[in-house]
C-alpha positions in Angstrom: -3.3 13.1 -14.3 -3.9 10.1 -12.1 -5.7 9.8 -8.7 -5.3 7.3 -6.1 -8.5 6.8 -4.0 -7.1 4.8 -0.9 -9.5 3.0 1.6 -9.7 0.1 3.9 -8.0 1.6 7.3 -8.8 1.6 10.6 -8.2 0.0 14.3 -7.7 -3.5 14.8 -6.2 -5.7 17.6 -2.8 -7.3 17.3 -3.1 -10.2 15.6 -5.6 -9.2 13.5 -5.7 -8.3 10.0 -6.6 -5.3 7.5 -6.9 -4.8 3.6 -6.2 -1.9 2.2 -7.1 -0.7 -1.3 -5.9 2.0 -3.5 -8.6 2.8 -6.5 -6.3 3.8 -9.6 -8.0 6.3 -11.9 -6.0 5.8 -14.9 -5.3 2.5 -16.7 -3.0 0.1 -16.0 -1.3 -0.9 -18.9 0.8 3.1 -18.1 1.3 2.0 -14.8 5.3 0.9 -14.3 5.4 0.5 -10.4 2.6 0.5 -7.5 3.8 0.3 -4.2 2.9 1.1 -0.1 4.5 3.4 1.4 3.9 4.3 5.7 5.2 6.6 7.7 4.7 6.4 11.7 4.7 9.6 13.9 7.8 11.4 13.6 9.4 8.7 11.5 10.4 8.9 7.2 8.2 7.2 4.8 9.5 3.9 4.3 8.4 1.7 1.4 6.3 -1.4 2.9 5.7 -3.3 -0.3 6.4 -2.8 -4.3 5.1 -4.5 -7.1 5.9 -4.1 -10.9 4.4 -4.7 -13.9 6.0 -8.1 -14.4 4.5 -9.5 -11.3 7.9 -9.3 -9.3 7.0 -8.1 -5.4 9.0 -6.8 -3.0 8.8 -5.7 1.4 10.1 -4.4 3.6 11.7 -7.1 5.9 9.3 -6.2 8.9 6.5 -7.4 7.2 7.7 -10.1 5.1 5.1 -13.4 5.5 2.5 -11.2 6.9 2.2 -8.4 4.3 0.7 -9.3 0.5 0.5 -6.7 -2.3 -1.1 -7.8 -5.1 -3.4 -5.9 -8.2 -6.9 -6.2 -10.0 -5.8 -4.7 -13.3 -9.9 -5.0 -14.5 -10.6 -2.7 -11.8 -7.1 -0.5 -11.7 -7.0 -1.3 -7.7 -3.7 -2.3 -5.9 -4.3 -4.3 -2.7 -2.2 -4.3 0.8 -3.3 -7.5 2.6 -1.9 -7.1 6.7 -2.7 -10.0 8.3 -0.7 -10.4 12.2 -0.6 -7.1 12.7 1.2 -5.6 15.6 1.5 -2.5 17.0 4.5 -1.3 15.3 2.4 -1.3 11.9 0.5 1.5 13.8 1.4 4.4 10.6 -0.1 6.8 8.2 -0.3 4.4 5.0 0.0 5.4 1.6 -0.3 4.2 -2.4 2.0 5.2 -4.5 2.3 4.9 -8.8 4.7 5.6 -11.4 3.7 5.7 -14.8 5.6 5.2 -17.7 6.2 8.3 -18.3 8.5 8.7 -15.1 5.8 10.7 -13.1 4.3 9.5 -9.8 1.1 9.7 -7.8 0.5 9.7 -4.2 -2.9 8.6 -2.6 -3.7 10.9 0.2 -3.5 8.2 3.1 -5.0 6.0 5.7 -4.6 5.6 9.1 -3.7 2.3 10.7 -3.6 1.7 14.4 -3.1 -1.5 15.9 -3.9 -2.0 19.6 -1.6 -3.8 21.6 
């Protein structure tokens, strides 16, 4: 079993910028895929940003230049880095990990909300 512990939501201004964190319980060397995932009021979860074990990262084209994933594997924790954000970032923010077994976790979210 693995649990995601996510934190580092909140309100901000446009413009400003947020870091999000997601506290992996389990180690990472069974860890095959850690991602973001948001999902806005009555809109699908979308993936915002992916990152595998060999270092390759992906987003979302809406947040490409202002959006950084990126991992601490000596403390399991996956990091969302938002700088410029604007108001359309406004969501319910997730963490999400596959292991190599083919199971995944979800963290159990964090609001966003970026003021215009």
């Amino acid at each position: 079993q693995v649990q995601l512990t996510e934190s580092g939501g909140g309100l901000v201004q446009a413009g400003g910028s947020l870091r999000l964190s997601c506290a992996v319980s389990r180690r990472n060397s069974y860890i095959s895929f850690m991602g973001w995932y948001r999902q806005a009021p009555g809109q699908e979860r979308e993936l915002v940003a992916g990152l595998t074990t060999n270092g390759n990262a992906n987003y979302v084209d809406a947040v490409k230049g202002r959006f950084f994933i990126s991992s601490d594997n000596s403390k399991n924790v996956v990091y969302l880095q938002m700088n410029n954000l604007k108001p359309e970032d406004t969501a319910v923010y997730y963490c999400r990990v596959m292991v190599t077994t083919g199971l995944e976790y979800w963290g159990q979210g964090t609001q966003v909300t970026v003021s215009s």
